[in-house]
C-alpha positions in Angstrom: -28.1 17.3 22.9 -30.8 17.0 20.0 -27.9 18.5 17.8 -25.3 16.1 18.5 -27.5 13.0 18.0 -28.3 14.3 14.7 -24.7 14.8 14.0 -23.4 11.2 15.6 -26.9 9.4 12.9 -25.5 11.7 10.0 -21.6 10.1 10.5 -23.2 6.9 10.6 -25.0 7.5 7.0 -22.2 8.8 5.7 -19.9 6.0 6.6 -22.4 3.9 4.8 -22.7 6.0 1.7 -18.7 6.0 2.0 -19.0 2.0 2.1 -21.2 1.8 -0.7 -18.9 4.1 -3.1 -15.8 2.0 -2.0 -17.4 -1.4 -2.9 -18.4 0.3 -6.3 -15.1 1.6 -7.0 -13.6 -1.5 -6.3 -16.3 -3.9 -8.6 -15.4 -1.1 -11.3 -12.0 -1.5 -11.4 -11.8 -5.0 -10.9 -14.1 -5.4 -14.5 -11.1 -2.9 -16.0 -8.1 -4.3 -14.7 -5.6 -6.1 -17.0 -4.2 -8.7 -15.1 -1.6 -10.4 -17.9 -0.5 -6.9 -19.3 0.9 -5.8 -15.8 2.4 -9.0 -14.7 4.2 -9.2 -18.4 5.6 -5.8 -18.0 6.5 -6.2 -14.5 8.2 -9.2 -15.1 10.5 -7.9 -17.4 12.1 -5.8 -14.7 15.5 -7.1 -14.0 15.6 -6.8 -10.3 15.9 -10.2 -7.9 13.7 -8.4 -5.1 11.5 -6.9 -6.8 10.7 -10.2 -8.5 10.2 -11.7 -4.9 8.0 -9.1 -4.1 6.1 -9.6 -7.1 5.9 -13.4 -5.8 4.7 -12.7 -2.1 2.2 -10.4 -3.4 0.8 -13.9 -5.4 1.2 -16.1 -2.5 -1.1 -13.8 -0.4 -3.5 -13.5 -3.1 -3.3 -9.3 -3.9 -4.3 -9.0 -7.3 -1.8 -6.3 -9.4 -3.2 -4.9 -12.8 -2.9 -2.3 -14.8 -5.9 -0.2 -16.3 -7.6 -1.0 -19.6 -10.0 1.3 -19.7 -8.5 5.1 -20.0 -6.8 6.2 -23.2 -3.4 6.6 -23.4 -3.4 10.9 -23.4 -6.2 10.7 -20.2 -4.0 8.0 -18.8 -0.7 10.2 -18.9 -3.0 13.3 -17.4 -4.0 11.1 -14.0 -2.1 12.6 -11.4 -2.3 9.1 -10.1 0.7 6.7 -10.8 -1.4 3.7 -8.8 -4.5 3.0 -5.9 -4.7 0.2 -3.6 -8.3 -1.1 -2.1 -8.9 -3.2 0.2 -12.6 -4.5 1.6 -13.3 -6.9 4.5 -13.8 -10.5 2.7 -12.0 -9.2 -0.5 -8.3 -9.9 -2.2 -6.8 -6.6 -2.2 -6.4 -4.6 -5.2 -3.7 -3.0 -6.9 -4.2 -1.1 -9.4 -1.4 0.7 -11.8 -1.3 3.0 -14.3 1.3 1.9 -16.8 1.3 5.0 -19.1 2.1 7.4 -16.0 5.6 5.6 -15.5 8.5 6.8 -17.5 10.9 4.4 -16.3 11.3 1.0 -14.2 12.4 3.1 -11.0 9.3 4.9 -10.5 7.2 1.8 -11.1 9.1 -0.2 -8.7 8.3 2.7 -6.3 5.1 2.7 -6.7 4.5 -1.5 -6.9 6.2 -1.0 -3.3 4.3 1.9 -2.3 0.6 0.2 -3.2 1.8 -3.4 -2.0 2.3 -1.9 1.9 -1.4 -0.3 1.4 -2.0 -4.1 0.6 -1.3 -5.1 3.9 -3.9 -2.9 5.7 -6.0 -5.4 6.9 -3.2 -8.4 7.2 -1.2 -6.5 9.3 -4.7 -4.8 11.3 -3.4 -1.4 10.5 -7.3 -1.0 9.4 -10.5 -3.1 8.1 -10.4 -1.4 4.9 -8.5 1.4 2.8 -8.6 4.5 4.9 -10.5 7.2 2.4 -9.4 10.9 2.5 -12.6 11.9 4.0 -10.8 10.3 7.4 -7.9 12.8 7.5 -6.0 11.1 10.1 -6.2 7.6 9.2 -5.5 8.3 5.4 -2.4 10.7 5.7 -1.3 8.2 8.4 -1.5 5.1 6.2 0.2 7.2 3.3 3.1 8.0 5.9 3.3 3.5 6.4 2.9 3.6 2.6 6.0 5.6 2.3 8.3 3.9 4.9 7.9 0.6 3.5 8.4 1.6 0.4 11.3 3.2 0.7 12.7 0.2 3.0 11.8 -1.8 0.0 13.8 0.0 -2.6 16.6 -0.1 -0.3 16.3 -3.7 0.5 16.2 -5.0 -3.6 19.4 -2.3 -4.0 18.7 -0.3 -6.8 20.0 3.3 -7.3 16.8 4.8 -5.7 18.4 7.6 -4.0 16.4 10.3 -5.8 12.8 8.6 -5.1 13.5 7.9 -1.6 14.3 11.8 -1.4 10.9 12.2 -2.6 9.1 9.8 -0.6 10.5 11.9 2.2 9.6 15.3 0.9 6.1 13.6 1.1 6.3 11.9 4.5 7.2 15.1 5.5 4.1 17.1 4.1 1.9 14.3 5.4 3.4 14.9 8.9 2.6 18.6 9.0 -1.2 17.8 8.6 -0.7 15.4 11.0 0.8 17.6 13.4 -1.9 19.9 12.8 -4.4 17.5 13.3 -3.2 17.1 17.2 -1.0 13.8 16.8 2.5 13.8 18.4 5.8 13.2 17.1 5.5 9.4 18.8 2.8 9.0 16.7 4.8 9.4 13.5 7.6 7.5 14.5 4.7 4.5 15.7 3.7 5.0 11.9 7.2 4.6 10.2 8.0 1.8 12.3 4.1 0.3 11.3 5.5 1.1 7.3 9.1 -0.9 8.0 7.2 -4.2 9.6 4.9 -4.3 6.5 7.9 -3.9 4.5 9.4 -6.4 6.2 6.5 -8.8 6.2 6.7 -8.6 2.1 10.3 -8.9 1.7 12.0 -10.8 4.7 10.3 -14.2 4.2 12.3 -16.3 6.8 11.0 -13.8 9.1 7.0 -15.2 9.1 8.0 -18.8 7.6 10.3 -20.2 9.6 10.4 -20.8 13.1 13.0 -20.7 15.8 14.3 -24.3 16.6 13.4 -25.3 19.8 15.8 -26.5 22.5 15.3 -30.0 21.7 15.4 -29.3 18.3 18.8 -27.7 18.6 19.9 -30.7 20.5 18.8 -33.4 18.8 21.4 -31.5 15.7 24.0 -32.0 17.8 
């Protein structure tokens, strides 16, 4: 008994230690992000729905920005192409890493990737970003991460075939943990449908703006 109330009061400090880094990493980035030098390279994608995207992502006030603080060689050495962060009472974040990306399609992947972690707390997936320390919630939110984005990149039609191969290579890998972890195959497929309606909530605007016409509505058309 004594032992598991010490466990359940150490969980608790963790989660606030956990809190406390988040906030931090999230105040540091902000301070380093350049906010002109991504929207100026993003822009200059030619691609109608991506450009959309890049306009819904305004409208619900996500912040996208690229680093300005690494150096280009440590910059290309980051494993990571992009993080998203997202704290109760805070735009979200996106950050990218510009240098990483060798050509448009794998920075359109990951612009779609990050902008469904964006919706975490829109769509009350979670309050915040899941951190890896929560195994199930984090490979879980990477699977909705990895849904959407591939719904995305087939939505804006561009030749994506090879990344959307990859994303699924990935889903797949996050799957086994999650398999391992105890959850069922209804729990993946509840996850990949979770990653399609945040897709859909970025890209299918008539879908959240416009409302059905009601019968006297319709009527009074006639």
């Amino acid at each position: 008994m004594s032992t598991r109330l010490i466990n359940v009061a150490g969980f608790g400090f963790q989660n606030s230690l956990d809190q406390r880094e988040l906030q931090r990493r999230y105040d540091d980035i902000l301070r380093h992000l350049d906010v002109r030098r991504a929207r100026f390279q993003l822009s200059s994608i030619d691609n109608a729905g991506f450009q959309e995207l890049l306009v819904r992502l305004d409208d619900l006030s996500i912040v996208v920005g690229a680093d300005a603080l690494l150096p280009p060689d440590a910059a290309r050495a980051l494993p990571r192409f992009g993080l998203t962060l997202v704290l109760p009472k805070r735009r979200p974040l996106i950050w990218l890493n510009l240098l990483k990306h060798v050509d448009a399609m794998t920075l359109i992947d990951t612009v779609a990737h990050e902008a469904i972690h964006a919706t975490v707390n829109l769509l009350g997936r979670h309050p915040q970003t899941p951190q890896p320390m929560n195994e199930l919630a984090y490979h879980a939110e990477e699977i909705v991460a990895l849904y959407g984005a591939n719904w995305i990149l087939n939505q804006i039609e561009i030749p994506a075939h090879r990344q959307i191969a990859q994303n699924l290579a990935t889903i797949n890998q996050h799957a086994d943990i999650l398999i391992r972890l105890g959850r069922s195959p209804a729990f993946l497929q509840e996850k990949s449908a979770e990653g399609v309606a945040a897709a859909k909530f970025l890209m299918e605007l008539h879908l959240i703006e416009v409302a059905e016409p009601t019968l006297a509505e319709l009527n009074a058309r006639q």
